[in-house]
C-alpha positions in Angstrom: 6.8 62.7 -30.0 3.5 63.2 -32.4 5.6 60.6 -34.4 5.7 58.1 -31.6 1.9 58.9 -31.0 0.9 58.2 -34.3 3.1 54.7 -34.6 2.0 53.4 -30.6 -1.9 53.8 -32.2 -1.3 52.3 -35.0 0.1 49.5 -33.5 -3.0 49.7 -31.1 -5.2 49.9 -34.1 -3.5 46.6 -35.7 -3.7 44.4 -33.2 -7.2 45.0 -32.0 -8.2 44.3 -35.8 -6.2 41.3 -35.8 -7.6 40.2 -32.6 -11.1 40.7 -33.8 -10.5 39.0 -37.3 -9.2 36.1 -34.5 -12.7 36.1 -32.5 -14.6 36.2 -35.7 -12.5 33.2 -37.1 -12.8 31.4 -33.7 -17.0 31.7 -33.7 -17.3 30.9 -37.1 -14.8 27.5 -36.8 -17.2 26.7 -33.4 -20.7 27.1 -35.3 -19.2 25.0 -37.7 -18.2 22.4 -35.1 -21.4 22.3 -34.0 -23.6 22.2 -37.1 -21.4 18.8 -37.8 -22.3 17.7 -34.8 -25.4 17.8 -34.8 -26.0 16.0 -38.3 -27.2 12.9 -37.3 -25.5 9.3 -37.8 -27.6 8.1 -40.7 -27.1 11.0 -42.5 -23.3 11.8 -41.8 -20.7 11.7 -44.5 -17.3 10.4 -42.7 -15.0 10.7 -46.4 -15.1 14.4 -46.8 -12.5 16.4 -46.9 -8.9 15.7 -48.4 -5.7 16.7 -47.1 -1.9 16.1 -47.6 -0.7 13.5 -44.9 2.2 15.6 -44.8 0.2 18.8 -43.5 -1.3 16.8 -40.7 0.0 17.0 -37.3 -1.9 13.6 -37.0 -0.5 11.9 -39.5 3.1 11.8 -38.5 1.6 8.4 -37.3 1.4 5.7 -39.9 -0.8 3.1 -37.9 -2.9 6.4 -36.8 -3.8 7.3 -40.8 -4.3 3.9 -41.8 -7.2 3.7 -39.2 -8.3 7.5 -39.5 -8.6 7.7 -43.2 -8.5 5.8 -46.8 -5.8 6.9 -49.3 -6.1 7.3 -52.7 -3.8 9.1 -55.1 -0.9 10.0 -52.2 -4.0 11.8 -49.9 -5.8 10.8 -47.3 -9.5 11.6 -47.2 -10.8 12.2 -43.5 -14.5 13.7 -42.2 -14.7 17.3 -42.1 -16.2 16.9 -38.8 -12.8 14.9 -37.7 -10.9 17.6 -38.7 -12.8 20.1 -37.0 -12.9 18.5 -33.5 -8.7 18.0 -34.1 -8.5 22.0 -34.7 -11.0 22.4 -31.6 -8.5 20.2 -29.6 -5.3 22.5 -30.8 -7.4 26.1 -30.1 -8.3 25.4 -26.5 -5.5 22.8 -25.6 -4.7 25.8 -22.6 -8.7 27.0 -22.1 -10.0 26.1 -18.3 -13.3 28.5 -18.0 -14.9 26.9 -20.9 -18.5 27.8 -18.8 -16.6 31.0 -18.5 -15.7 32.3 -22.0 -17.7 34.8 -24.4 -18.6 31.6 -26.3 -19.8 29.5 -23.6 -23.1 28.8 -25.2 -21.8 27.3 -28.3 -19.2 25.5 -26.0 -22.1 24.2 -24.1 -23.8 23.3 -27.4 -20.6 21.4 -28.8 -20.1 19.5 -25.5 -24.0 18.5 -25.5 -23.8 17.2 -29.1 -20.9 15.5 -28.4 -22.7 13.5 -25.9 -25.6 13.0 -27.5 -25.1 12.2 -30.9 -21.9 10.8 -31.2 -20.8 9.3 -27.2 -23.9 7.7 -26.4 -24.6 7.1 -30.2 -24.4 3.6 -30.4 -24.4 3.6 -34.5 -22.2 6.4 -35.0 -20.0 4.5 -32.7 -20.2 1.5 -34.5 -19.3 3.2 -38.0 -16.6 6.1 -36.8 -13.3 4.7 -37.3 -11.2 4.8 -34.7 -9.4 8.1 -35.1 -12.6 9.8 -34.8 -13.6 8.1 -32.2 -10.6 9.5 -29.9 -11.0 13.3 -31.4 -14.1 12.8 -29.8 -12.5 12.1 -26.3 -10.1 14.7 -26.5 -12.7 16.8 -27.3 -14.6 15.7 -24.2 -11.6 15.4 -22.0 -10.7 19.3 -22.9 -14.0 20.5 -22.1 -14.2 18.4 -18.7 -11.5 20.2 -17.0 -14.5 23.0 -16.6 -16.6 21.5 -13.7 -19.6 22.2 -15.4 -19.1 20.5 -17.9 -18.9 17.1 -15.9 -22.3 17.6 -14.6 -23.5 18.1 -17.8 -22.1 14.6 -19.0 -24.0 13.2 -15.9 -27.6 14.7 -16.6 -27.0 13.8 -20.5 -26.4 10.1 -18.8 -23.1 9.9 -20.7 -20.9 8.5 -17.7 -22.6 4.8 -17.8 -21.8 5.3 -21.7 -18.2 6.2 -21.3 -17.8 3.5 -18.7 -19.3 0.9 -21.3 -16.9 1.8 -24.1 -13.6 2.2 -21.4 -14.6 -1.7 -20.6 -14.9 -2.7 -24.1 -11.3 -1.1 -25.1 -9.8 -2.0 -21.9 -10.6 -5.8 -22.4 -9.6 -5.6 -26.1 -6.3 -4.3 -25.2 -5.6 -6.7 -22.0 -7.0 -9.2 -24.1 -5.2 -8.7 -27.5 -2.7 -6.7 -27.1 -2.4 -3.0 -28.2 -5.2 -2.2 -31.4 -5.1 0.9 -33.1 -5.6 4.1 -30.8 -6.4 2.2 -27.5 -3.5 3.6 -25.0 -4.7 7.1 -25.9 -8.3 6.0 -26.1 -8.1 4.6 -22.3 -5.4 7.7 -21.4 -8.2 10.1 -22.1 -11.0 7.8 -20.7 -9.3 7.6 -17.4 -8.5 10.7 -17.4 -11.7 11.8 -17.3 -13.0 9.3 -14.5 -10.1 11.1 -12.7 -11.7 14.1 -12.7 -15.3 12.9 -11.8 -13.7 11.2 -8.9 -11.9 14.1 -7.8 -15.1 15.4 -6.5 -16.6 14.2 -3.3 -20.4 13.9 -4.5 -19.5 12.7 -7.7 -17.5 9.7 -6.9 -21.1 7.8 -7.0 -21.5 8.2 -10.4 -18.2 6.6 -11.1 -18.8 3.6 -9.1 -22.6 3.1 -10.2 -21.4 3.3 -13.7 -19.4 0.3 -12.8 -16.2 2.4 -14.3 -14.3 1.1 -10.9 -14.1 -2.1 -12.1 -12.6 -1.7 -15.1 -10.1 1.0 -13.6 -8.5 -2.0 -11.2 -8.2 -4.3 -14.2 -6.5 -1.9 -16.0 -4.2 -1.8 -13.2 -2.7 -4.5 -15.2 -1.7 -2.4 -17.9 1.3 -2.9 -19.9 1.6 1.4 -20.7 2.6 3.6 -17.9 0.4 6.2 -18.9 -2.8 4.2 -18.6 -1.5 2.7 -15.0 -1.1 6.2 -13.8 -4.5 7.1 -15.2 -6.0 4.1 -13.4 -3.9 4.7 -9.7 -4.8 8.3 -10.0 -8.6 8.0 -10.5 -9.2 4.8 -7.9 -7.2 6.9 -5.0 -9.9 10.2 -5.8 -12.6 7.1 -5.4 -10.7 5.4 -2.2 -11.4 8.8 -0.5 -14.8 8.0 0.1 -15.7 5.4 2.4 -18.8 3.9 0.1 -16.8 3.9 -2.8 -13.4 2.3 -0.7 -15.5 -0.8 0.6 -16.5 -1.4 -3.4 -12.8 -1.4 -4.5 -12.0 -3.4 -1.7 -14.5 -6.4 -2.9 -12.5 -6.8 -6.2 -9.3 -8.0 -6.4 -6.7 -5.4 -6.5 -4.3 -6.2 -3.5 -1.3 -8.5 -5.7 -2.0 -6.0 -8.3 -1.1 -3.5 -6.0 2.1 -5.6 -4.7 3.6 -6.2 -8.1 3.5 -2.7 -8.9 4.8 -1.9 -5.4 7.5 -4.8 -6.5 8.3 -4.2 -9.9 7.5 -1.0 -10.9 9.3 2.8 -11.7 8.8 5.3 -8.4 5.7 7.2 -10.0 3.8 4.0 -10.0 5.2 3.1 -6.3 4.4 6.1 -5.1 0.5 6.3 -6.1 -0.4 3.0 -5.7 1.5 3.2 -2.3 -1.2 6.0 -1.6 -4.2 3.9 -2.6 -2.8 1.1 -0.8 -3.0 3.3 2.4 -6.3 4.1 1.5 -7.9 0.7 0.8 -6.0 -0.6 4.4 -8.9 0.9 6.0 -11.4 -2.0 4.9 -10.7 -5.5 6.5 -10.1 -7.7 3.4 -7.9 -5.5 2.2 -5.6 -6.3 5.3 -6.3 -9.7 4.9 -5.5 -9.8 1.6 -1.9 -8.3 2.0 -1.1 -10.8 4.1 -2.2 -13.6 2.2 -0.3 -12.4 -0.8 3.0 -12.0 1.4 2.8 -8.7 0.7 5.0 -7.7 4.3 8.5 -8.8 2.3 7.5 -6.1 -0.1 6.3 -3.3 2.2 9.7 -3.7 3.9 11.5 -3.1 1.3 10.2 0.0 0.4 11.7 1.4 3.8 14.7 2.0 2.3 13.4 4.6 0.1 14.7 8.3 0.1 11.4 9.5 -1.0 9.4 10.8 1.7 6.0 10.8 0.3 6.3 7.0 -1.0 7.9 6.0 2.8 5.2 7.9 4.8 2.3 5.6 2.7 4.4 2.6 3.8 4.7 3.1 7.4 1.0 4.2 7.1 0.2 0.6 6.0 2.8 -1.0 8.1 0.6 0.7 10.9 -2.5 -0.6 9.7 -1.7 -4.2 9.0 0.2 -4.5 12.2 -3.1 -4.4 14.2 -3.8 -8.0 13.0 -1.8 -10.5 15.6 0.1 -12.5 13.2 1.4 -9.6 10.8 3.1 -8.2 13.8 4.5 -11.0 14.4 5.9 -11.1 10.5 6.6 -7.7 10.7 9.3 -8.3 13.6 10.2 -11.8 11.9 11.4 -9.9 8.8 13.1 -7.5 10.8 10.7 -4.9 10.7 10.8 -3.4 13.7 14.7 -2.1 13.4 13.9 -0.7 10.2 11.6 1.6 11.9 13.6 2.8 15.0 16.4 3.3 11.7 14.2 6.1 10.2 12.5 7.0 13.9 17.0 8.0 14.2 17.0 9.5 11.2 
């Protein structure tokens, strides 16, 4: 039994060592994150650091090292600082409690240099290449899903900033087609604007930033990820009534139809949901009707999934107010469709 003692503290002893060689490693890698950061754009050396392209998780991508790095003799040569904000991304791809953690002030000091001197940064943007460009909005994203940290991206005035640059990439790949890094450059940008909107008193920032706009034209996106990203962060919006009646002005409602039309059930499903939300303003009503959207709406009915069918009788109801879509509605046969699923 002394044995056992002697080997269980040991153990003990081992891994609490390990664990604090861990903690040291971890605060040392985040003070050097930040002292990159903070270097300012004028003064920042992007070619620094070279590393095997075979080594790199990132470079399994051929397009994403061609617009990350410059070879030269079988290496690619990226910024130190691009290299640290991909480890960041890899450490804390599970954290939550950034606000939370023992190293929440250097957290806080990395997120606030992130803003400031490379987000709204308009000549670092300009030079970064691409690559670094989206470690920086991983980076962001990551540190977001702390609450905290989103009203700290509102004081810094970094929402009107993000919106800016998410209008820019969106147009360029509507526009152009698909350019280096832009699905996961508008995956993590509407992801974010998802989780400002999921908040009740922030959803004004995301609508003053204009970032609403640009979410319904991505609605046209050819990536499923992006689509999702959009549907997911204009329902948060469509929750509140101010923000609703500014969605509504645009033109979203054939968007909204052809995905309802055309479409996997994920996509159906959530833009079913906003849909049912934006029924609520008048034009929005008016508009479904003008783009014949009954036909589709009634097809939907014969659904199996719940969720997606209770969003379409919950527009059905709302569009049937109007006179003459009641009178579609029982012209399309409607009505027996209902009383079908009222049976069960």
């Amino acid at each position: 039994m002394p044995d056992q003692d002697k080997k269980v503290k040991t153990t003990e002893k081992s891994t609490d060592k390990k664990q604090q060689e861990i903690t040291i490693r971890d605060y040392s890698d985040l003070k050097r994150l930040r002292c990159l950061l903070n270097v300012q754009s004028s003064k920042q050396q992007l070619p620094a650091i070279n590393f095997d392209s075979a080594q790199n998780s990132m470079t399994k991508s051929e397009p994403a090292i061609r617009a990350g790095g410059h070879r030269a003799r079988g290496q690619w040569h990226e910024s130190t600082e691009a290299v640290e904000l991909e480890n960041f991304s890899i450490n804390y791809k599970n954290e939550r409690n950034f606000s939370k953690h023992p190293q929440r002030k250097l957290f806080q000091e990395i997120f606030t240099a992130l803003v400031k001197n490379r987000l709204i940064c308009r000549e670092w943007v300009n030079r970064a290449p691409s690559i670094h460009f989206l470690r920086v909005l991983i980076c962001l994203r990551l540190l977001m899903r702390d609450p905290c940290y989103q009203e700290i991206l509102h004081s810094l005035g970094g929402i009107e900033n993000l919106a800016q640059y998410m209008e820019i990439v969106a147009n360029e790949y509507l526009g152009y087609g698909e350019e280096q890094h832009t699905v996961d450059k508008l995956v993590n940008m509407t992801y974010i604007f998802q989780k400002l909107a999921a908040v009740k008193d922030q959803r004004e920032w995301v609508t003053t930033s204009g970032a609403h706009k640009t979410l319904v034209n991505l609605l046209g996106a050819r990536d499923t990820n992006v689509l999702l990203g959009s549907l997911l962060a204009l329902a948060s919006l469509a929750e509140s009534q101010e923000c609703r009646e500014k969605i509504s002005e645009l033109n979203i409602v054939e968007n909204l139809l052809m995905i309802l039309h055309e479409y996997d059930l994920l996509s159906k499903r959530l833009t079913a949901e906003l849909l049912r939300l934006l029924c609520a303003e008048p034009q929005v009503k008016e508009q479904v009707k003008l783009y014949e959207g009954i036909p589709v709406l009634l097809s939907l009915l014969h659904s199996d999934h719940l969720k997606l069918l209770w969003s379409i009788v919950w527009i059905l109801v709302q569009v049937c107010e109007d006179p003459e879509t009641s009178v579609e509605i029982r012209i399309w046969g409607g009505i027996k469709q209902l009383l079908h699923i009222l049976r069960g």
